[in-house]
PDB file with one MODEL, atoms N, CA, C and O in Angstrom:
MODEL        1
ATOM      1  N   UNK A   1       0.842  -1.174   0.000  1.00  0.00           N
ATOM      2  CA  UNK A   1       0.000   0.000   0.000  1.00  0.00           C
ATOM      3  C   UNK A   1       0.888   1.238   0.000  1.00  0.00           C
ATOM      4  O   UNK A   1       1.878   1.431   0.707  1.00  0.00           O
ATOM      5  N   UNK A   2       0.487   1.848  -0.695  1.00  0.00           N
ATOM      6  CA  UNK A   2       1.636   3.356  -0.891  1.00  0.00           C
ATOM      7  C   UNK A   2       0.765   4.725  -0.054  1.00  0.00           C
ATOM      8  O   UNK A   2      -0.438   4.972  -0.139  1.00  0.00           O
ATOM      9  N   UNK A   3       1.597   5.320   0.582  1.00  0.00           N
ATOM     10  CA  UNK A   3       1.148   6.153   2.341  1.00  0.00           C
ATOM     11  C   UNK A   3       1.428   7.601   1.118  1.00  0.00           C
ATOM     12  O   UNK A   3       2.548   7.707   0.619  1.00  0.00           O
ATOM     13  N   UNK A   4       0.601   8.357   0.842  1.00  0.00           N
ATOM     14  CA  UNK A   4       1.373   9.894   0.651  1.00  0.00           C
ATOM     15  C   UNK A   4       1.820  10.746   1.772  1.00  0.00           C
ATOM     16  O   UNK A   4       0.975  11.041   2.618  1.00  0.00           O
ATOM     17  N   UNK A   5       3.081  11.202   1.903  1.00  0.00           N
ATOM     18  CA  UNK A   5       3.776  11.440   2.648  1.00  0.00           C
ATOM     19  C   UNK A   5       3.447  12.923   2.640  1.00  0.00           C
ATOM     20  O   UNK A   5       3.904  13.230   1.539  1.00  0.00           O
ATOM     21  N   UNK A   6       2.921  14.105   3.185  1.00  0.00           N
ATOM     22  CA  UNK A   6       3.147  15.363   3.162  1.00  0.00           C
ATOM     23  C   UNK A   6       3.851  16.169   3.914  1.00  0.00           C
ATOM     24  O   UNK A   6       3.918  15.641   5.024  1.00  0.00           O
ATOM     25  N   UNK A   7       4.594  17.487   3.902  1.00  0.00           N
ATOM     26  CA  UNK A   7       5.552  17.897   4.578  1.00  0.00           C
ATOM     27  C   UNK A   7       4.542  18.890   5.716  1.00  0.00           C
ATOM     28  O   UNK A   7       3.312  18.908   5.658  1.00  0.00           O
ATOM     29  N   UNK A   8       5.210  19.527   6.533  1.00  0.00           N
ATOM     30  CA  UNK A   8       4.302  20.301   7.618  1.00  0.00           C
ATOM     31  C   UNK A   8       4.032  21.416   6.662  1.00  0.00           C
ATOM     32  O   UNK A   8       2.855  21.753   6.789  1.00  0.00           O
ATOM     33  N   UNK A   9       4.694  22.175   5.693  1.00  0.00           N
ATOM     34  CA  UNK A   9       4.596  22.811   5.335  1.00  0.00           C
ATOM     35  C   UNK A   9       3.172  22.631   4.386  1.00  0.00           C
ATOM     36  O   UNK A   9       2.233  23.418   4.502  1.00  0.00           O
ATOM     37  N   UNK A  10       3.164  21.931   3.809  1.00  0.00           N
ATOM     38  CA  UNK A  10       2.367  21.233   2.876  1.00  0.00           C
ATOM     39  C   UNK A  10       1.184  21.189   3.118  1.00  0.00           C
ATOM     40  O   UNK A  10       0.317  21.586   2.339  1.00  0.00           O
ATOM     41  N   UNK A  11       0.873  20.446   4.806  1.00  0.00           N
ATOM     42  CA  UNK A  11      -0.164  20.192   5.384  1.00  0.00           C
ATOM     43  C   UNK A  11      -0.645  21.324   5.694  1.00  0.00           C
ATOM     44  O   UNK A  11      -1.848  21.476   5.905  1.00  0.00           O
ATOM     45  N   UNK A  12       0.349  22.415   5.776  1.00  0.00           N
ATOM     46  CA  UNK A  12      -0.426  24.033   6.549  1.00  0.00           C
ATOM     47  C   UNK A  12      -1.141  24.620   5.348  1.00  0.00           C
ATOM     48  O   UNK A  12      -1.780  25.669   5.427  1.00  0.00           O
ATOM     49  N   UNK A  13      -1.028  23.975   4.329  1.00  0.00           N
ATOM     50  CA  UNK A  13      -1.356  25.080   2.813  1.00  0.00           C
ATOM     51  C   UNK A  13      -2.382  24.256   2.864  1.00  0.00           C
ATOM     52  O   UNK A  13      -3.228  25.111   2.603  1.00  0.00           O
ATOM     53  N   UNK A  14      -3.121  23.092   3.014  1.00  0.00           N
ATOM     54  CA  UNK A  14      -3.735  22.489   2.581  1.00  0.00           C
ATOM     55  C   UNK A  14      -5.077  22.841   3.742  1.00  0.00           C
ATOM     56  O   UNK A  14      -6.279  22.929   3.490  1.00  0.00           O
ATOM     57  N   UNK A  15      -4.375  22.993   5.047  1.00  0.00           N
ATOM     58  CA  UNK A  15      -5.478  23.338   6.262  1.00  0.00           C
ATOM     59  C   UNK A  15      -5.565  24.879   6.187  1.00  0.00           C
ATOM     60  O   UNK A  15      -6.593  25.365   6.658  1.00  0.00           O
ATOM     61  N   UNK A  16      -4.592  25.771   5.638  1.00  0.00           N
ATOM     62  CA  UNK A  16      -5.112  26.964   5.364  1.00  0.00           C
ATOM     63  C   UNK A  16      -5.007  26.998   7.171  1.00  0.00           C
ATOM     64  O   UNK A  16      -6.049  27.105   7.818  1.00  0.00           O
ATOM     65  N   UNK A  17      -3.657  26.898   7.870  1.00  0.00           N
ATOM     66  CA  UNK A  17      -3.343  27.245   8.598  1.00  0.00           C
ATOM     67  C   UNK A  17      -1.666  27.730   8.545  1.00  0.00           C
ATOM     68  O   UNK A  17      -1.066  27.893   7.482  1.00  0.00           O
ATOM     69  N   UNK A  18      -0.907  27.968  10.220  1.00  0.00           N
ATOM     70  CA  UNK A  18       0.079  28.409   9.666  1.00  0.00           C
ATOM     71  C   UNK A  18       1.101  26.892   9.905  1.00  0.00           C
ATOM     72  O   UNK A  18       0.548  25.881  10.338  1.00  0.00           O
ATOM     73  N   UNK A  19       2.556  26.887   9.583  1.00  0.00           N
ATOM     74  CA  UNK A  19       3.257  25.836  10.333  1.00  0.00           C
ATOM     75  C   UNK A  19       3.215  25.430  11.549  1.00  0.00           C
ATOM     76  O   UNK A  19       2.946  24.339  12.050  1.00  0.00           O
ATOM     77  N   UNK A  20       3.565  26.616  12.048  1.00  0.00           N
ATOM     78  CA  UNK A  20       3.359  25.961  13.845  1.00  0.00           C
ATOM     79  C   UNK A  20       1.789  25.908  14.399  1.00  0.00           C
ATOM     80  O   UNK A  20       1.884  25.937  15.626  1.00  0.00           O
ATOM     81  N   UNK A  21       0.843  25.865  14.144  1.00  0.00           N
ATOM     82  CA  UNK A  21       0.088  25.329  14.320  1.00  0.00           C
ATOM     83  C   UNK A  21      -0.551  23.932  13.756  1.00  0.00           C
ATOM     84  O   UNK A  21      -1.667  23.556  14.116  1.00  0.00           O
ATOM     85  N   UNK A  22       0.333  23.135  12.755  1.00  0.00           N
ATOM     86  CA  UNK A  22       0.493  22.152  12.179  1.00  0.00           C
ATOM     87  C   UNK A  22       1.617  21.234  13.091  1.00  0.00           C
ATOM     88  O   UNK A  22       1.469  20.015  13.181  1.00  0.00           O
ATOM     89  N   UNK A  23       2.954  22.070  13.874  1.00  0.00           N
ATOM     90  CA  UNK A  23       3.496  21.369  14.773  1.00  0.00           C
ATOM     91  C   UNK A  23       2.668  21.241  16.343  1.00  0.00           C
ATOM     92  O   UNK A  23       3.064  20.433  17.183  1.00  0.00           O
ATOM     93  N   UNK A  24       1.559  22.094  16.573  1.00  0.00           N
ATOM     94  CA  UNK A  24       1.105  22.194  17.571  1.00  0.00           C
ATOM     95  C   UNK A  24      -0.109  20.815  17.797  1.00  0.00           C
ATOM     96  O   UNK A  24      -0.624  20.296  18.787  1.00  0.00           O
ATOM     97  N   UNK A  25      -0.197  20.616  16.453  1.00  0.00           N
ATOM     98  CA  UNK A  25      -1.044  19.698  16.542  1.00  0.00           C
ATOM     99  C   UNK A  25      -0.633  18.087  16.620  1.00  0.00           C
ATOM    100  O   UNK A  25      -1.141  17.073  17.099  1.00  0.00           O
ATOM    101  N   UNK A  26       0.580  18.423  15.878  1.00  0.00           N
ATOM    102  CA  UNK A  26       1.491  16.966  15.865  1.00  0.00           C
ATOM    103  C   UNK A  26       1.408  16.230  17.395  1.00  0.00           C
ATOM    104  O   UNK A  26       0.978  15.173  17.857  1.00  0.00           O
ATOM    105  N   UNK A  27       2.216  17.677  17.979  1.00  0.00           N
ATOM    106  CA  UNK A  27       2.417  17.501  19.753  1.00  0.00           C
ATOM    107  C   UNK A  27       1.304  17.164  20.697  1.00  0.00           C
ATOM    108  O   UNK A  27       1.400  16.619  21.797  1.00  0.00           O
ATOM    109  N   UNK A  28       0.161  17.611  20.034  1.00  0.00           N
ATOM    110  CA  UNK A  28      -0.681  17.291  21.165  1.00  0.00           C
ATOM    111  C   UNK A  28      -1.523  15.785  20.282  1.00  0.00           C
ATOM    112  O   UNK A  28      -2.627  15.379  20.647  1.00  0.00           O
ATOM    113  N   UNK A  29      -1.004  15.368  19.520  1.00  0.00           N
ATOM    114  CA  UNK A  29      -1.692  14.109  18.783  1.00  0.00           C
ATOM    115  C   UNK A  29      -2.878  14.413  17.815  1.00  0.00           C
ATOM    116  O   UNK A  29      -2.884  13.679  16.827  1.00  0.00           O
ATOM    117  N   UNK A  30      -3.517  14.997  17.855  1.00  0.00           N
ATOM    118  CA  UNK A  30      -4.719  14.958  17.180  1.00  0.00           C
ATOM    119  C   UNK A  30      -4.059  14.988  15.757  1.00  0.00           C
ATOM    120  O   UNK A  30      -4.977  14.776  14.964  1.00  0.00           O
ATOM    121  N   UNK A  31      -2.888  15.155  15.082  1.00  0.00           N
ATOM    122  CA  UNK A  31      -2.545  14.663  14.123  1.00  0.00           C
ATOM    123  C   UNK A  31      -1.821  13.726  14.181  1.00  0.00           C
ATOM    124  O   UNK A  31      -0.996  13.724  15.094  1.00  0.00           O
ATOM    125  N   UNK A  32      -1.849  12.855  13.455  1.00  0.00           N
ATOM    126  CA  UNK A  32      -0.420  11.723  13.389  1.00  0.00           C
ATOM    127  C   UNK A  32       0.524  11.535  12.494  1.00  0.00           C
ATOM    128  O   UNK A  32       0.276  11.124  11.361  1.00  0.00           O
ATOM    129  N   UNK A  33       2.111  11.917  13.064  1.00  0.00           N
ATOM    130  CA  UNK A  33       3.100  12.076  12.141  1.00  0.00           C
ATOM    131  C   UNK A  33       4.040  10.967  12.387  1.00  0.00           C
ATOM    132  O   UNK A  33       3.856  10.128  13.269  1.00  0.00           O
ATOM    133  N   UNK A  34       5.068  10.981  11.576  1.00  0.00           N
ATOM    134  CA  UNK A  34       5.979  10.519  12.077  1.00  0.00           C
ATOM    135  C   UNK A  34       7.061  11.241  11.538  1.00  0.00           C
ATOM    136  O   UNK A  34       6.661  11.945  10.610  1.00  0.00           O
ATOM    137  N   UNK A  35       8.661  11.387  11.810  1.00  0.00           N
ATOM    138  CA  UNK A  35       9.479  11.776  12.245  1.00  0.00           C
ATOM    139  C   UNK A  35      10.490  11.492  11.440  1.00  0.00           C
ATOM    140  O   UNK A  35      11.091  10.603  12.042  1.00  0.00           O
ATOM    141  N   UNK A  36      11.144  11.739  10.272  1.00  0.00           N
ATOM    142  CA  UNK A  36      12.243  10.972   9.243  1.00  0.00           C
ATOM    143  C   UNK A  36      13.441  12.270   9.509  1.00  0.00           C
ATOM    144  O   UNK A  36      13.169  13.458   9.336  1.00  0.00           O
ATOM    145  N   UNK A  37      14.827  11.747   9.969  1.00  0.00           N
ATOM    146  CA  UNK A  37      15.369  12.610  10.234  1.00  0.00           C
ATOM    147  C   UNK A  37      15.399  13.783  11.064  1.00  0.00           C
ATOM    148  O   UNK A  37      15.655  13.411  12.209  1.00  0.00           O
ATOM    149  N   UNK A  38      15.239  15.172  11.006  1.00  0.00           N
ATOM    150  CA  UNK A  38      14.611  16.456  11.544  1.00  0.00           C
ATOM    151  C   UNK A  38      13.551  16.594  11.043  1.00  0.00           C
ATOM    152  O   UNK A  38      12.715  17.255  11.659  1.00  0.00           O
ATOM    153  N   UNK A  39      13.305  16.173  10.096  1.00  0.00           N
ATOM    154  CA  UNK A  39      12.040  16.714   9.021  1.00  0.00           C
ATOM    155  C   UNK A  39      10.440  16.146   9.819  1.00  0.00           C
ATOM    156  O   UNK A  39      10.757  15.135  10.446  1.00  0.00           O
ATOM    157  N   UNK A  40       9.503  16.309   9.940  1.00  0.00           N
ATOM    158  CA  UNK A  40       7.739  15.470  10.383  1.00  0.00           C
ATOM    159  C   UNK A  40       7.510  15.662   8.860  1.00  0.00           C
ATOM    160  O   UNK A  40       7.578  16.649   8.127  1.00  0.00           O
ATOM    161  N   UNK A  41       7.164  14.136   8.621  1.00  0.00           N
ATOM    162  CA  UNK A  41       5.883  13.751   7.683  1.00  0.00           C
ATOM    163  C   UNK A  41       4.575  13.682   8.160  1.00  0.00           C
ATOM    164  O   UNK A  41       4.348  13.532   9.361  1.00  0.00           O
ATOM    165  N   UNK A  42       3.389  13.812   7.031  1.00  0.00           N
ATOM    166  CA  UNK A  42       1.881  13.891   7.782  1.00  0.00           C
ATOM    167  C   UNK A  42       1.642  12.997   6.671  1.00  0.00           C
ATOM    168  O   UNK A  42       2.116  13.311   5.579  1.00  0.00           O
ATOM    169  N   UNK A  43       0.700  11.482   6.837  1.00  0.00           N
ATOM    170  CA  UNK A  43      -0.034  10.892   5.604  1.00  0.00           C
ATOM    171  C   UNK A  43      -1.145  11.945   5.657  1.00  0.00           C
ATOM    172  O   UNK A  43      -1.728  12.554   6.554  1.00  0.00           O
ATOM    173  N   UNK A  44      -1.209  11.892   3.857  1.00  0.00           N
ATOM    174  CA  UNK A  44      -2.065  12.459   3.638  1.00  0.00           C
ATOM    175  C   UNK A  44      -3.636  12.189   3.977  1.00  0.00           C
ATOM    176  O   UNK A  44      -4.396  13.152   4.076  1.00  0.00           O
ATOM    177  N   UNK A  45      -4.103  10.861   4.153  1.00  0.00           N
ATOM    178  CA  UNK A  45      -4.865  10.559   4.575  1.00  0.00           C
ATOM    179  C   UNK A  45      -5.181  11.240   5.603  1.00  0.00           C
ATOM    180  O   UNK A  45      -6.368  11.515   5.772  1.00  0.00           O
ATOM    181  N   UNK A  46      -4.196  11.674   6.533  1.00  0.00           N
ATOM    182  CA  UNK A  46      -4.489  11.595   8.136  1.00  0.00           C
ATOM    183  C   UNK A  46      -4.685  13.199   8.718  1.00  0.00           C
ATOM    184  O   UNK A  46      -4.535  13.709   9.828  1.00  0.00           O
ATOM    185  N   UNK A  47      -5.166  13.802   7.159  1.00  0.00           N
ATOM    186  CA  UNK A  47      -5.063  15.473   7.455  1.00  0.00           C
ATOM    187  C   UNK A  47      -6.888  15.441   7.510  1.00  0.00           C
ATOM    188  O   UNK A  47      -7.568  14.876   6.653  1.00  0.00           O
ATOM    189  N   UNK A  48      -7.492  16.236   8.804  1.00  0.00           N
ATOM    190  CA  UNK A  48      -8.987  16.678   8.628  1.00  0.00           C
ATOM    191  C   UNK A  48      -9.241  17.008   7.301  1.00  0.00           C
ATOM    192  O   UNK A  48      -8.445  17.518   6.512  1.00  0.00           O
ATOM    193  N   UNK A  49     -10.443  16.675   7.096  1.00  0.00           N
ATOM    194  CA  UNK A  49     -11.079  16.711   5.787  1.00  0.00           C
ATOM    195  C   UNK A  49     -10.882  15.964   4.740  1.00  0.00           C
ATOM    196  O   UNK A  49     -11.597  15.982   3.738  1.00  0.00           O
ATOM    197  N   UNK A  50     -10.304  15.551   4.839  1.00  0.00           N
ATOM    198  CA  UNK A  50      -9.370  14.670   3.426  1.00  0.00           C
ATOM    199  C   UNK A  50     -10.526  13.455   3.333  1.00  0.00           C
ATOM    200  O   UNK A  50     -10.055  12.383   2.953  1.00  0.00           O
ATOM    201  N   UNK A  51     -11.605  13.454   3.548  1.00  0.00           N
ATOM    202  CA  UNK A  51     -12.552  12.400   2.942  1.00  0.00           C
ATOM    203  C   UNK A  51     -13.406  13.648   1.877  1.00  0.00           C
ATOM    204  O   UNK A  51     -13.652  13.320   0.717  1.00  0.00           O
ATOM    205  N   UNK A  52     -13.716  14.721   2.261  1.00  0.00           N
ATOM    206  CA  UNK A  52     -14.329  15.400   1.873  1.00  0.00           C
ATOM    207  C   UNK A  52     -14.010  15.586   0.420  1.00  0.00           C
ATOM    208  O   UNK A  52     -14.836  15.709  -0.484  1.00  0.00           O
ATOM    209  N   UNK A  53     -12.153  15.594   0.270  1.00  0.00           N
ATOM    210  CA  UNK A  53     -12.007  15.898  -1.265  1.00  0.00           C
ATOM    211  C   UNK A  53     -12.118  14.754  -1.810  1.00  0.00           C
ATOM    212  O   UNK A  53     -12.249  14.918  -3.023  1.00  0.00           O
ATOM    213  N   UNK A  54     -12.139  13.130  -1.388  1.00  0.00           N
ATOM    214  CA  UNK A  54     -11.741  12.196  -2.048  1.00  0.00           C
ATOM    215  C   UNK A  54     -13.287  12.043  -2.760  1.00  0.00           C
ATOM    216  O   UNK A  54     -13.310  11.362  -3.785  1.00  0.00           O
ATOM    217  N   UNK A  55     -14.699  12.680  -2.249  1.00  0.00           N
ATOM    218  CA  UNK A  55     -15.856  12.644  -3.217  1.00  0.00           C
ATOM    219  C   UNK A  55     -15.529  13.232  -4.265  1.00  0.00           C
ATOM    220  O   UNK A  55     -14.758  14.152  -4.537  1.00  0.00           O
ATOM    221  N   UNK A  56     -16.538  12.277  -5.089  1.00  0.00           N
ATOM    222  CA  UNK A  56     -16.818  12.947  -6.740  1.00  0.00           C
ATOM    223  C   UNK A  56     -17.363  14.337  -6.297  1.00  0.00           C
ATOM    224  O   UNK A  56     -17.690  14.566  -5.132  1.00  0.00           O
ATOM    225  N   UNK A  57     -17.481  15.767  -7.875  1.00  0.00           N
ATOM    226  CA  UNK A  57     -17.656  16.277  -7.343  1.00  0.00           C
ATOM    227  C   UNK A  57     -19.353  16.793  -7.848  1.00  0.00           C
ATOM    228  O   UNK A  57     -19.923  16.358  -8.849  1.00  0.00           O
ATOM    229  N   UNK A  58     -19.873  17.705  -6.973  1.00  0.00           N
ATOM    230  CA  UNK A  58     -21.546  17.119  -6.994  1.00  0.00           C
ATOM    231  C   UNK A  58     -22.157  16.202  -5.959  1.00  0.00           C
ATOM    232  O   UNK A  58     -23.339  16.284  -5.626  1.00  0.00           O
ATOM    233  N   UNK A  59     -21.335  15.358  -5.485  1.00  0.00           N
ATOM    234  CA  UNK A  59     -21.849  14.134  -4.076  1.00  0.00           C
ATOM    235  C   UNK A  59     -21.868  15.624  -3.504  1.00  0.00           C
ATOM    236  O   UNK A  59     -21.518  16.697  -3.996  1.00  0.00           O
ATOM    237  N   UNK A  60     -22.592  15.150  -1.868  1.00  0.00           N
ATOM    238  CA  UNK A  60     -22.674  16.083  -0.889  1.00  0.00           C
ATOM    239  C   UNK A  60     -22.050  15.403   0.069  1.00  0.00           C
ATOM    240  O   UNK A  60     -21.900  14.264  -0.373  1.00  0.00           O
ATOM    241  N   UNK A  61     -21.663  15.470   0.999  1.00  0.00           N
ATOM    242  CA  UNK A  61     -21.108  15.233   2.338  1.00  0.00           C
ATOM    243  C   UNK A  61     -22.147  14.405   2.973  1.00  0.00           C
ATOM    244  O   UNK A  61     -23.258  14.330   2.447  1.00  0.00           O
ATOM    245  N   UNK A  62     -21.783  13.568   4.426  1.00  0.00           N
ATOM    246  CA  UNK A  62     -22.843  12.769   5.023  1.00  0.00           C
ATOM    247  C   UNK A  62     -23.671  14.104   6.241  1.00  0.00           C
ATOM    248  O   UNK A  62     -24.742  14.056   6.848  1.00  0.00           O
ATOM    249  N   UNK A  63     -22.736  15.033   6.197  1.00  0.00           N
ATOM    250  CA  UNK A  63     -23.191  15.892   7.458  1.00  0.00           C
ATOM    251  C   UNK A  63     -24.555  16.461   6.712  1.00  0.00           C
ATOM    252  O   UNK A  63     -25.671  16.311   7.208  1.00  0.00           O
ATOM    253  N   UNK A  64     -24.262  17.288   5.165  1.00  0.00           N
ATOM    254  CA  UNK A  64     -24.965  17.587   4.806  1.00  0.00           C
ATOM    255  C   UNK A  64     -26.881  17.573   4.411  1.00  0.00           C
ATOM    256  O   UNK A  64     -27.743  18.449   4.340  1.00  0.00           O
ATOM    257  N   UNK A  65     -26.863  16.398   4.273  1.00  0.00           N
ATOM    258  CA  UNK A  65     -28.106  15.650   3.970  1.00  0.00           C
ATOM    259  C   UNK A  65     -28.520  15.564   5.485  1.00  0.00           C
ATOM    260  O   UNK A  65     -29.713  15.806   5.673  1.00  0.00           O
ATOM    261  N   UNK A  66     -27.725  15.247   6.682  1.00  0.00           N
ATOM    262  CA  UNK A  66     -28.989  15.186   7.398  1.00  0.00           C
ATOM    263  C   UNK A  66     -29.443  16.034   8.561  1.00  0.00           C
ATOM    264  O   UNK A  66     -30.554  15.854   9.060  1.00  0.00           O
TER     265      UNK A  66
ENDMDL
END
């Protein structure tokens, strides 16, 4: 199975937050990284929302409908 690997930086553009609040989250867990070198990786999977983009587009969300 192949993991997409994203950088903190990466993950902050994508949450439309800043970096250190992408490390703030690492630290307190609610994200899960792991650690290669100095560098934190984030699977991409494992960023909030990321079911939301994997719908076609036109589906609605499950929150939505009910």
């Amino acid at each position: 199975m192949r993991d997409n690997l994203v950088t903190v930086r990466e993950a902050a553009n994508y949450l439309r937050i800043s970096a250190r609040t992408v490390y703030r989250l690492i630290e307190s867990g609610q994200i899960g990284a792991v650690r290669i070198g100095k560098q934190w990786r984030i699977s991409a999977t494992d960023l909030p929302g990321q079911e939301t983009l994997a719908q076609p587009s036109g589906a609605q969300s499950p929150q939505a409908t009910a």
